[in-house]
N, C-alpha and C positions, 0 to 999 in steps of 0.2 A: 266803852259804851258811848262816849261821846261823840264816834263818828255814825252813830248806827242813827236811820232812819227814822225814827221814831222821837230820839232827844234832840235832833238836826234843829238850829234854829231859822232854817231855810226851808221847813217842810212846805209852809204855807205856796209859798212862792212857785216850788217842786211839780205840787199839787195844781196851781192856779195856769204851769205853763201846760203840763199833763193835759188839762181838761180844754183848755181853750186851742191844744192843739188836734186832740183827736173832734173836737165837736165841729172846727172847721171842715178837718178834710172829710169828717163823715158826711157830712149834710150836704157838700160841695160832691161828692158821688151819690147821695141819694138824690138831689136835685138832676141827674141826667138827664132822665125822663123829659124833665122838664125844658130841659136845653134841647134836648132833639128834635122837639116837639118845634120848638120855634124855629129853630136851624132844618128845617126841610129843605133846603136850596143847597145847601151844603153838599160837597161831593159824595158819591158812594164811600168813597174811602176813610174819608171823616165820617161817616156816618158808622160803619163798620168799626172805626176805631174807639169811636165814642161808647156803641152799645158793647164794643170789647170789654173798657173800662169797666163800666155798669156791671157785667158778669164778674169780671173778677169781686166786684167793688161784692155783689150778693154770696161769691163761692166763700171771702172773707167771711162776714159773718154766722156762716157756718160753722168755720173753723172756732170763731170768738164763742157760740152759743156751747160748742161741743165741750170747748174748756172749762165752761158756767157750770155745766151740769157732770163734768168731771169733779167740779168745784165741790159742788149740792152735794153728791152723792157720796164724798170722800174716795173717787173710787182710784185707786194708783196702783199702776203698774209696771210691769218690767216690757223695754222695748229693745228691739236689735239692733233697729236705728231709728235714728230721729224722723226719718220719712216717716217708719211704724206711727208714731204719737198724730202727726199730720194729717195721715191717709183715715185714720181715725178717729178723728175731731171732725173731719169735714164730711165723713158720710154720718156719722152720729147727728152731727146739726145736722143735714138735709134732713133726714130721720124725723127729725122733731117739727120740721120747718115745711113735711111734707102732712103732716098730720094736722097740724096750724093752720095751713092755708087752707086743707080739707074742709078744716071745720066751717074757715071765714066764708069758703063757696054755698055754705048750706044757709046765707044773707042773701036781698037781695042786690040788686047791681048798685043801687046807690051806696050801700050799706060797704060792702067788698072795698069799692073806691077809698069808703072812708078810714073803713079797718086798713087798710093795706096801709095809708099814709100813717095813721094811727100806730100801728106795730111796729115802721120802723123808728119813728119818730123817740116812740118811748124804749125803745131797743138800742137807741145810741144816747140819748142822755145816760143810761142803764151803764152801756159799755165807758162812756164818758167821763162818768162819775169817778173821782180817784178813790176809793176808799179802802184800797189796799196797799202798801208798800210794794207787795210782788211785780203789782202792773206797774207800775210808775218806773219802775230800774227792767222791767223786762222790754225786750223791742222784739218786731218781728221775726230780725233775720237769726235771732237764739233761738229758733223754732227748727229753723234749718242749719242747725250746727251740720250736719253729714256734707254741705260744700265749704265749709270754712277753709278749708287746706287741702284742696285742690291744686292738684300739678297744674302745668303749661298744658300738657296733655290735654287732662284733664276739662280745663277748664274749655279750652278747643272744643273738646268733645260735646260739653255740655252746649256751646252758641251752637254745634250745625245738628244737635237735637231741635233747638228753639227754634233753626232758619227751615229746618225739614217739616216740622207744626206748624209752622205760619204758613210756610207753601203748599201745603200737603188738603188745605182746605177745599171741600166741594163746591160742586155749582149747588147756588140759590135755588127752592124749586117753586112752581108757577105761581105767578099773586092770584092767590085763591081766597076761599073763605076759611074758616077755622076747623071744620066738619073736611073741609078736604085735605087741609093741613095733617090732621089726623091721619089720614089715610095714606098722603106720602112717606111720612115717617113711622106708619105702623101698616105695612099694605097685608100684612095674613093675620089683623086687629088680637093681637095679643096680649098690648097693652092695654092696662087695667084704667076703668076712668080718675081714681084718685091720684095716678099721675099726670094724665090731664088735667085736671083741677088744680091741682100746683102748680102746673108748667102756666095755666092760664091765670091765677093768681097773684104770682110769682109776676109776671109780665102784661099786669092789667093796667096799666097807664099807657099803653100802648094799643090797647084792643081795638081802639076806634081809628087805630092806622093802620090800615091793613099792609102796608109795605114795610115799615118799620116791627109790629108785629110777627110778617115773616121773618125777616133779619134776627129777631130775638129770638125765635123759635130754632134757627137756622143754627145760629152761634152757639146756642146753649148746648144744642146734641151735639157738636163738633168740639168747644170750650172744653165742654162739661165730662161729656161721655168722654171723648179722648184723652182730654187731658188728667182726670184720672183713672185711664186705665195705664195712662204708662208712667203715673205716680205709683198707682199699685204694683206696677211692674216690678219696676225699679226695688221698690221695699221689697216683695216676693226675691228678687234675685239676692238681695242685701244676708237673706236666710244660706246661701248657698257658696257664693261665690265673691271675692273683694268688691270695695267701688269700684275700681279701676273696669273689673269686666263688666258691672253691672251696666255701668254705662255704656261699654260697648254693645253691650245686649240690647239696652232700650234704642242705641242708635241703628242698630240691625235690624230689629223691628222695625220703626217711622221709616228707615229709609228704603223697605223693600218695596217693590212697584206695587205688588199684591195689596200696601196697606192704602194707598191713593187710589187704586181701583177698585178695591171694595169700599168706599165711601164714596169714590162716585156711581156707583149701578144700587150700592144698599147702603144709604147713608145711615137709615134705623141700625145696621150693624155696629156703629160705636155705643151702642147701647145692648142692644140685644142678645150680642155673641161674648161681651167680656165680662158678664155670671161668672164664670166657671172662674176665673182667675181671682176673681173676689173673693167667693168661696172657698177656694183651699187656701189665701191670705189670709182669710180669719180662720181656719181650722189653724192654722202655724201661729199666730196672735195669737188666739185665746191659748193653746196650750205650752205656749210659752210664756204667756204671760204672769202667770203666778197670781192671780185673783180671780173669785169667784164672779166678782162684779163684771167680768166681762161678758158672764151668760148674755146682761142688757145688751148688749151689742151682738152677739150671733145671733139672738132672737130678732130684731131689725132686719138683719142684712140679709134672713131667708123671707121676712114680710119684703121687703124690696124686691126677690127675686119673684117675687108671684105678682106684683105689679108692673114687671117686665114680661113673664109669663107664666100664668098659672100652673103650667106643670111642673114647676121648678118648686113647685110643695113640698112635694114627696122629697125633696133631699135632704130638708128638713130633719126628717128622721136619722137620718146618715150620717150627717151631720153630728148630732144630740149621740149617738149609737158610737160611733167614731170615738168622740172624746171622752166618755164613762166607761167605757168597755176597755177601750187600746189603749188611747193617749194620755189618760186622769188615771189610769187603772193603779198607779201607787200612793193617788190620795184617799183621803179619807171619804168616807159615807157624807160627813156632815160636807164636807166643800163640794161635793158633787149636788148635794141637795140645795145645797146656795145658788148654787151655777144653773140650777135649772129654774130655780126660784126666780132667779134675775131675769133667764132668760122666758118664762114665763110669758109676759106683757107681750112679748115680738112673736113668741111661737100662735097663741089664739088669735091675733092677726089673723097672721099665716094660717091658721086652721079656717077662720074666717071665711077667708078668701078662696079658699080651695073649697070649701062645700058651695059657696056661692054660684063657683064655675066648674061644675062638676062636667056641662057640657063639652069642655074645654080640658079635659084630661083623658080623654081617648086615646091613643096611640095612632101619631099623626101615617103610621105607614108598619107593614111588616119589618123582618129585617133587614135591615138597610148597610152595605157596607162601604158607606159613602166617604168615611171618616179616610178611606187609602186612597180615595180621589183626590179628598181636598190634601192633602199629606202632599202627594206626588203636585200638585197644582200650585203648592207654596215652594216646593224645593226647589220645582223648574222656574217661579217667578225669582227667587231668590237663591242663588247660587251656596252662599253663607251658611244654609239652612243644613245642608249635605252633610254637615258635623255630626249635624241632629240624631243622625240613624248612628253614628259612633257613639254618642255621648249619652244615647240610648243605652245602649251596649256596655260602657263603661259603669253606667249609674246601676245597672242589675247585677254584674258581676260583680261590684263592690258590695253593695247591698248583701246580696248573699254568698260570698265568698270574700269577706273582709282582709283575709290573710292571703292572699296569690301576691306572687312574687312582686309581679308587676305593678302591681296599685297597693302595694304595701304603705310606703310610703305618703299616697293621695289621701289626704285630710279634707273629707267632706262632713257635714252633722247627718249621722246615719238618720234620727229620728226626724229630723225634717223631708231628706228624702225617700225618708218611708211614707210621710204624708202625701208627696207630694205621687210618688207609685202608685199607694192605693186610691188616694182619691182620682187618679187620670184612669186607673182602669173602671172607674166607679162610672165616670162620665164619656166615657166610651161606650160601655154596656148600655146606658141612660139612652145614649143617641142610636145603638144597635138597633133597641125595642120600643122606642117612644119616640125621641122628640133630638132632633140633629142641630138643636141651635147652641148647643155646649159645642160643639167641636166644629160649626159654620164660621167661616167669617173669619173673625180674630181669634174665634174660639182654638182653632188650629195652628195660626202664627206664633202665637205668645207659648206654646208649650215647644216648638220648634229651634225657636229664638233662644231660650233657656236652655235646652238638650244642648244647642250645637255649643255652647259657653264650657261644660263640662270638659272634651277635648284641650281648651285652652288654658283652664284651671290648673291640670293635670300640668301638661308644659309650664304653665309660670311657675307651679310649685317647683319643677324639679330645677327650674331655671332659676330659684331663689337668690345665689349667688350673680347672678349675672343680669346687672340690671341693664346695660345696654344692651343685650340681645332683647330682653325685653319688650325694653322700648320700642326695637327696632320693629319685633313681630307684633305689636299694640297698632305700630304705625300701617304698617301693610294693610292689616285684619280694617282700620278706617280706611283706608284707600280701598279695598274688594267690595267693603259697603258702600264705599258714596260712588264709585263708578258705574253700580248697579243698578241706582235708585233713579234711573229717568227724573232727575232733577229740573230737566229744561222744560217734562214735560208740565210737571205742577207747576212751573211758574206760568205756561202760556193760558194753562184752566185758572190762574188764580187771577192774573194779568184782564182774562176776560170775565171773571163774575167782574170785577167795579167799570170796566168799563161797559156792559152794561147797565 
């Protein structure tokens, strides 16, 4: 007992560097604003980099708020991988952070100014404070144990995702006012105004710059939206297939041409079309996760989808229908009633919001079978993708024919990819008869990207013994991706946003 934290007669000291070290670096990143503000002359590219900072510095405490109220709530559970715990602290804090700043907009503009500096201020003394043992011996990077022990490969793989995201960035769009900003990043007005109210809350030290304002508005849908759709990814793939190919997956995606040209014609796409992969994330979450406390969080994540777009209500149901009915169906009465209980607070939101916009749940078109366009429009962007229609193939014959000769052997989790079948035929039908922004965009990429992974799964299994052929076919499969991804071209678009 003598070395344990608690009898330490170093605690003090422990405690004293803990606190004085997180209160610098936080208030040295909430002060950006501030530094920007002065530094106007500064190049686009320091400016770009600085309001980079600033986002990650905000997606952070997300992530810290998500863990508080994990804290609060006693709520624990069981995850696949360490991205799972991640991917779900940081939309839980937005969650809360979106509802917060809701409230702070219903001040007026003096008032916002002051609450804004006011909440984070008392929000890092808060995080600052040592008065736990856990925080003080925990660091960031045990958050991300899932890269601890990364190969050469590997680790490869992971820099030319990072260099594919940095380059992969759109053009800036025209210095406008705020009312038109709106309209670039939402042009068939979908989104709901309390995500407006955050994105302007969120970003109100800056309102009275209108250049640096765009840039923040810019960065966040690009930051924010992208970068965790292919954190969701990544965890989503974590359910099916090794690291090793998840990462090939997430590198297959960023680096198809398809994903740099849909963010340059529809940059509102890294928002609006990657729903759907959210959605069956948390359907595979929660029913994996062994607690009922995680209803709190499905109920959220479909209020989110209706301030991305109100038709995305009704999935709601599907959702809740899904996991009582199929995926809960051998637990008990009472954990089913918890899980709705939890999930309660996020579902009347979400009812909320959909009677609000009832005008706005019509059925944007008859039946539409657009969903073989964009399919055929990704495979030809992306050569890689052509697995896809195999691994199609492969995941239905296993699924209901377990025992054929062939795929005897192939060790996939049947129940995950039973979710992940029926929920894609769920949101195919969805786009048939309503509304085609589940399967637009990236909506289409990312179930692509996953399909064509299958085919290689299958080979690495049966090539267990033979790790350098492995390797060898790892290395090819990143060589077919990066040759394909018009790399020169994002650098010449990235090259020209700072130089103008």
């Amino acid at each position: 007992m003598e070395n344990t934290l608690v009898n330490s007669s170093n605690i003090f000291k422990l405690k004293w560097k803990f606190f004085t070290y997180r209160v610098v670096s936080y208030f040295s990143f909430l002060l950006i604003p501030v530094y920007v503000q002065k530094g106007m002359h500064v190049s686009p590219s320091g400016l770009g980099m600085m309001m980079t900072l600033y986002i990650l510095f905000i997606v952070s405490q997300w992530f810290l708020l998500g863990k508080e109220i994990d804290h609060r709530l006693k709520i624990y559970f069981r995850v696949n991988s360490s991205i799972d715990r991640v991917v779900y602290r940081l939309f839980l804090g937005m969650f809360f952070f979106i509802l917060l700043f809701n409230i702070i907009n219903l001040l007026d503009a003096k008032w916002i100014y002051n609450s804004y500096w006011i909440t984070w201020a008392v929000l890092g003394l808060f995080y600052s404070w040592p008065t736990r043992g856990k925080i003080i011996q925990e660091s960031v990077s045990s958050n991300f144990g899932e890269f601890r022990f990364l190969d050469n490969f590997e680790k490869t793989l992971v820099g030319l995702i990072l260099i594919m995201f940095v380059f992969s960035l759109p053009d800036l769009p025209p210095l406008v006012n705020i009312e038109m900003l709106k309209l670039y990043f939402d042009p068939l007005e979908k989104i709901g105004n309390p995500m407006w109210n955050f994105l302007l809350v969120n970003y109100y030290p800056f309102k009275t710059y209108p250049e640096l304002f765009r840039l923040a508005w810019s960065l966040h849908f690009y930051i924010v939206g992208v970068g965790l759709f292919l954190l969701i990814f990544y965890a989503f793939l974590r359910f099916f297939v090794s690291r090793r190919l998840s990462l090939l997956g997430v590198f297959a995606l960023v680096s198809s041409w398809s994903f740099s040209r849909t963010l340059t014609t529809n940059v509102e796409f890294a928002m609006l079309t990657t729903y759907s992969l959210l959605w069956i994330w948390t359907l595979l979450w929660v029913a994996k996760s062994s607690t009922y406390r995680a209803g709190l969080f499905m109920g959220l994540v479909s209020f989110w989808g209706t301030l991305l777009n109100p038709s995305f209500a009704i999935l709601v149901f599907f959702q809740i229908g899904f996991l009582v009915f199929i995926y809960l169906r051998d637990r008990t009465l009472w954990f089913k009633r918890q899980l709705l209980k939890y999930a309660l607070f996020g579902v009347i939101l979400t009812i909320l919001r959909l009677l609000s916009h009832t005008d706005l749940l019509e059925p944007l078109h008859g039946i539409d079978w657009s969903f073989f366009k964009y399919a055929a429009l990704e495979i030809d962007r992306k050569g890689f993708f052509i697995l896809g229609i195999f691994g199609l193939m492969i995941a239905i014959v296993k699924f209901y024919k377990p025992k054929i000769l062939v795929l005897k052997e192939f060790q996939i989790e049947r129940e995950s990819m039973s979710i992940f079948l029926l929920s894609f035929v769920l949101y195919i039908l969805f786009s048939l008869f309503w509304d085609d922004s589940l399967i637009s965009g990236f909506g289409m990429m990312w179930p692509l990207a996953f399909l064509s992974l299958i085919p290689l799964e299958l080979l690495f299994q049966s090539l267990s013994r033979m790790r350098s052929s492995r390797n060898m076919i790892y290395v090819i499969y990143i060589l077919i991706c990066l040759l394909d991804s018009h790399f020169e071209g994002r650098v010449k678009v990235f090259i020209k946003i700072f130089n103008n």
